[in-house]
C-alpha atoms as one frame of an Amber mdcrd trajectory, in Angstrom:
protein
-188.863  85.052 -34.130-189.352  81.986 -36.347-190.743  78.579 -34.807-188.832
  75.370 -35.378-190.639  71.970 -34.495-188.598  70.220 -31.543-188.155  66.711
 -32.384-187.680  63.775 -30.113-184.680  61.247 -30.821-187.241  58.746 -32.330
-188.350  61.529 -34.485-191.351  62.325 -33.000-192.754  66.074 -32.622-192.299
  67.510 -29.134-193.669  71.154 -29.120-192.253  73.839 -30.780-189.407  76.404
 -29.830-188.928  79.931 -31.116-185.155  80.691 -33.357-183.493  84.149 -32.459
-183.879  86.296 -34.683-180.528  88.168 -34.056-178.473  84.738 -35.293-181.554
  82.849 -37.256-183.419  85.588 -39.023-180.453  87.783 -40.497-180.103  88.297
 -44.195-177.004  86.298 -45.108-173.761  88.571 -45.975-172.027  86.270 -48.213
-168.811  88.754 -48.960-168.483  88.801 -45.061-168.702  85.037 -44.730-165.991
  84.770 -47.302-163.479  86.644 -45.583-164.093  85.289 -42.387-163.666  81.575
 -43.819-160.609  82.841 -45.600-159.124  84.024 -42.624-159.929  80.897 -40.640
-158.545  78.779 -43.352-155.366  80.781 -43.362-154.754  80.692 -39.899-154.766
  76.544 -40.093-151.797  76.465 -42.567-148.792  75.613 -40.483-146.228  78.214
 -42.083-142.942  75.910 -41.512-142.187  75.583 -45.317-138.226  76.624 -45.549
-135.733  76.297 -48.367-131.968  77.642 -48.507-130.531  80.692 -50.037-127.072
  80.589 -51.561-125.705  81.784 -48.040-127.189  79.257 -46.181-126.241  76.269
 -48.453-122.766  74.568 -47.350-119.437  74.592 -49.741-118.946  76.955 -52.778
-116.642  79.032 -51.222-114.114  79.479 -53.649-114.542  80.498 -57.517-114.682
  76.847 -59.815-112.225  78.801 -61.909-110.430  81.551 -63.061-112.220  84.311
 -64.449-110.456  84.604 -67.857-109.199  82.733 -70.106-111.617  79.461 -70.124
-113.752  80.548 -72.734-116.870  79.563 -70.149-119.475  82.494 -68.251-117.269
  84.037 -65.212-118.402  82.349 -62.237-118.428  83.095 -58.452-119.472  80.063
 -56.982-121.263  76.489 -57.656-123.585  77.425 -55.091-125.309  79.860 -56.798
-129.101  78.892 -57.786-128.743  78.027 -61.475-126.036  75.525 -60.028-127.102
  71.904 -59.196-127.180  71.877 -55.344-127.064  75.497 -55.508-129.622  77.617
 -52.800-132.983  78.618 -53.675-133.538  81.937 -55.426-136.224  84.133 -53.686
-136.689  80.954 -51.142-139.733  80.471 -48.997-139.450  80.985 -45.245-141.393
  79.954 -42.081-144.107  82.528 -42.005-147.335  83.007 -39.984-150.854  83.056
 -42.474-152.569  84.666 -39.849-155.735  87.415 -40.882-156.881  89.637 -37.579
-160.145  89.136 -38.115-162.846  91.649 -35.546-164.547  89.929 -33.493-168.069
  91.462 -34.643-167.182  89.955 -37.951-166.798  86.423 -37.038-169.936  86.574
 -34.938-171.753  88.582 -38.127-170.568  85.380 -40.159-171.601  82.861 -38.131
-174.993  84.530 -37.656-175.215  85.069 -42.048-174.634  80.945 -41.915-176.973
  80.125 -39.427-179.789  82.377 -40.639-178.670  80.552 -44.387-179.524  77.264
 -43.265-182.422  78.140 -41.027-184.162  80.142 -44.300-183.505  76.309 -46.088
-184.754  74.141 -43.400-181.881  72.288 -42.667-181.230  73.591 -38.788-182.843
  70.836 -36.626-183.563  71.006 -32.805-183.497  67.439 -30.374-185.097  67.705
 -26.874-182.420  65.324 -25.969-180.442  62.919 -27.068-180.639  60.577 -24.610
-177.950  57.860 -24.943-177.659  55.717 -21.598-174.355  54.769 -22.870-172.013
  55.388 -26.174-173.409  53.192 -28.709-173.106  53.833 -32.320-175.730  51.610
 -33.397-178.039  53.893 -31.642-177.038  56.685 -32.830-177.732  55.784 -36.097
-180.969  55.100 -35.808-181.338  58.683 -34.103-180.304  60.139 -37.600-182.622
  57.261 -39.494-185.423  58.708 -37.629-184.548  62.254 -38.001-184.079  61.311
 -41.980-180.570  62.262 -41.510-179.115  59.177 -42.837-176.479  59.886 -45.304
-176.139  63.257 -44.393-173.616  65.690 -43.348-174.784  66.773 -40.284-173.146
  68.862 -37.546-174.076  68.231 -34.174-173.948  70.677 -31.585-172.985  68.932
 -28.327-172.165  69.898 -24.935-168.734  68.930 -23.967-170.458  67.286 -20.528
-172.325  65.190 -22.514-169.602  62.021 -23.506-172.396  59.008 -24.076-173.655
  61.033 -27.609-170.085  62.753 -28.151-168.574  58.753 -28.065-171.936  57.665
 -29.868-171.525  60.163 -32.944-167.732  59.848 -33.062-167.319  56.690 -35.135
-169.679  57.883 -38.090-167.671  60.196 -41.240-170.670  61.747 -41.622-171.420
  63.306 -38.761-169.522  66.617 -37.510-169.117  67.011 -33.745-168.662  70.579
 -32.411-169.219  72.278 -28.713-171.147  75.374 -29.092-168.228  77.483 -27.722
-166.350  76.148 -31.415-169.391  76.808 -33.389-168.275  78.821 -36.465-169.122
  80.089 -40.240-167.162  77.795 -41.763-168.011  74.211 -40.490-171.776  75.533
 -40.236-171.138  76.302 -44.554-169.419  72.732 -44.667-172.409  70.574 -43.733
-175.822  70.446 -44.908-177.925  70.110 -41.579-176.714  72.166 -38.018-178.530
  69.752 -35.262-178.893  71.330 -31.877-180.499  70.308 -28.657-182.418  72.739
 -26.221-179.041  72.606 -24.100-177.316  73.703 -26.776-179.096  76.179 -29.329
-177.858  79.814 -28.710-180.283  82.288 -28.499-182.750  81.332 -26.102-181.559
  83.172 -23.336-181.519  86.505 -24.701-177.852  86.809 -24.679-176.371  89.214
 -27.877-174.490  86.478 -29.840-173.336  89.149 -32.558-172.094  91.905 -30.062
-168.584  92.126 -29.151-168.889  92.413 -26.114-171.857  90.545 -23.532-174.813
  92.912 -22.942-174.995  94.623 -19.720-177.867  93.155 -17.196-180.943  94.932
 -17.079-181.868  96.308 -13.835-184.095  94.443 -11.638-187.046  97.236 -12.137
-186.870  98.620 -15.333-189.026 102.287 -15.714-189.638 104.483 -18.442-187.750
 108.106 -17.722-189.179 111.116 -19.157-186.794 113.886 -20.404-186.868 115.788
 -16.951-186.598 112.925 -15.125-182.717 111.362 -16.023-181.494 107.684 -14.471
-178.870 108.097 -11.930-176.077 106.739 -13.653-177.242 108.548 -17.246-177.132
 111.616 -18.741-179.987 113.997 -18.545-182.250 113.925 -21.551-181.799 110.072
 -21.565-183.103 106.903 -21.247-181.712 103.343 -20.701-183.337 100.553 -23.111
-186.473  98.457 -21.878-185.935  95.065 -21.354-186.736  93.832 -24.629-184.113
  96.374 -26.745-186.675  98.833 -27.543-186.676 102.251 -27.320-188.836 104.186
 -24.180-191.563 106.315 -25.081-190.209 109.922 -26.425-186.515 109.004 -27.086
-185.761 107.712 -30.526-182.005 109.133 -31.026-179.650 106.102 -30.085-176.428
 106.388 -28.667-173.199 103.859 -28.919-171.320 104.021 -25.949-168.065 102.226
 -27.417-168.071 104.917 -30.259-169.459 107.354 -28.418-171.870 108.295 -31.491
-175.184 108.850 -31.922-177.780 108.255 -34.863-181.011 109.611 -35.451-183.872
 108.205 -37.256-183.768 107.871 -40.816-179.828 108.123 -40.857-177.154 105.570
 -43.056-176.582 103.326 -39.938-179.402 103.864 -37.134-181.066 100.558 -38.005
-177.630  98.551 -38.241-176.994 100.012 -34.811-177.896  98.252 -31.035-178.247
 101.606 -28.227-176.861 101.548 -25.266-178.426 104.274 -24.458-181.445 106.335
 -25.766-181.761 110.086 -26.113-184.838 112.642 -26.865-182.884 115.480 -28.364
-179.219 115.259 -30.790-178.963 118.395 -28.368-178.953 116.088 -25.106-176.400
 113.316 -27.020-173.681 116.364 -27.534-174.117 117.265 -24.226-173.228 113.773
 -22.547-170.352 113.491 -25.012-171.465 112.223 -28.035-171.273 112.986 -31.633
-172.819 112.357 -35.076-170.608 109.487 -37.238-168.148 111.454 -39.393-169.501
 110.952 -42.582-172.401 112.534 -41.442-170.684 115.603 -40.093-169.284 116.157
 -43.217-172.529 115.786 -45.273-173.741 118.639 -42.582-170.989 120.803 -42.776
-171.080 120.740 -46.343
């Protein structure tokens, strides 16, 4: 984990504070980012646009004239689009812009812009604000001392806290967000991401880039050999210490959304978080699981 000096509202150094690694320390996937920001700018576009066709357009129900003998084109109606007042050929309808976007994506994007502007410098932490009460001119002396003046600076605030939410508000460039909203795209639209200790992710340990919340680990956590299988696992397995790793004598991981397994030195066993750990492939296929399909196929071939 990378260290980040903790500064005080005056500016002033107050210890130091570790980044996670998981959301500050990734290399930055900028293809990923892209799509994710595409997607989120798509879904703000409102979609109500509508024009008329020649159906919908009122009058023009009888032919302007007769089809021979006028020396003009035959026509079938003064509605029709090349017609003044006519409908719209091909006409734009309400529509939805929405992109389904997976969830492990938008987290993976968010974690490529973080770990962006933490490899530049420009993520800041605050022990506290500490406003009293909403008051703008202090607040901008907060960002004079943090050398933030003139700036676009998001700041990360709790949605609790209203005496720096209403102190923040009145200044265009400053960026308010609750860390529940924080996303790729307003992280990629300012040039500093300023957190507090309340509000940096990461320092509880939670996964920020899984899907779904990790499981807790169990109040004693014990190293199982491969004849002596957890309860609730398979035999020939081994939950994950407390810190992620793998125990001692198990190094085949095993997905239990997918309900794969990878072994060591395979396409996607370092891109992978276990759920569960295994010391033989022998003991995955037994409790279910299988190798990805791309490398079945490289086997069977």
């Amino acid at each position: 984990m990378a260290a980040i000096t903790v500064k005080t509202a005056a500016g002033k150094d107050a210890g130091s504070i570790e980044l996670a690694d998981a959301l500050f320390g990734v290399q930055p996937n900028v293809p990923l980012m892209h799509q994710v920001v595409t997607a989120q700018l798509a879904a703000r576009r409102s979609g109500t646009q509508s024009t008329k066709t020649r159906a919908e357009v009122s009058g023009g129900g009888r032919k302007p004239f007769k089809q021979k003998g006028t020396g003009n084109a035959r026509q079938g109606s003064i509605r029709a689009p090349h017609y003044s007042g006519g409908g719209v050929a091909l006409a734009p309808k309400p529509r939805k812009y929405d992109q389904k976007t997976p969830k492990k994506m938008i987290k993976a994007a968010l974690a490529s812009a973080l770990s962006d502007r933490a490899a530049e410098g420009k993520v800041l932490v605050v022990e506290e604000w500490g406003f009293s009460q909403p008051k703008t001119k202090a607040a901008i002396a907060a960002l004079g001392a943090l050398d933030l003046a003139g700036t676009k600076a998001l700041v990360v605030v709790e949605p609790s806290d209203t005496n720096t939410i209403k102190s923040f508000l009145n200044l265009p460039e400053v960026q308010l967000i609750e860390r529940s909203e924080l996303n790729a795209y307003d992280v990629l639209c300012n040039d500093v991401v300023v957190f507090t200790k309340a509000t940096l992710p990461g320092l509880t340990g939670e996964a920020e880039v899984e899907t779904k919340p990790a499981e807790p680990a169990p109040a004693k956590q014990t190293l199982l050999a491969a004849d002596e299988p957890a309860e609730d696992a398979p035999g020939g397995s081994a939950p994950a210490n407390e810190d992620g790793s793998a125990p001692e004598g198990f190094e085949i991981k095993g997905n239990a959304d997918s309900m794969l397994y990878h072994v060591p030195g395979s396409r996607f066993y370092e891109q992978t978080v276990a759920e569960i750990w295994f010391a033989t492939a022998e003991d995955a296929e037994a409790a279910g699981y299988q190798l990805p399909p791309s490398q079945r196929e490289d086997d069977e071939s």
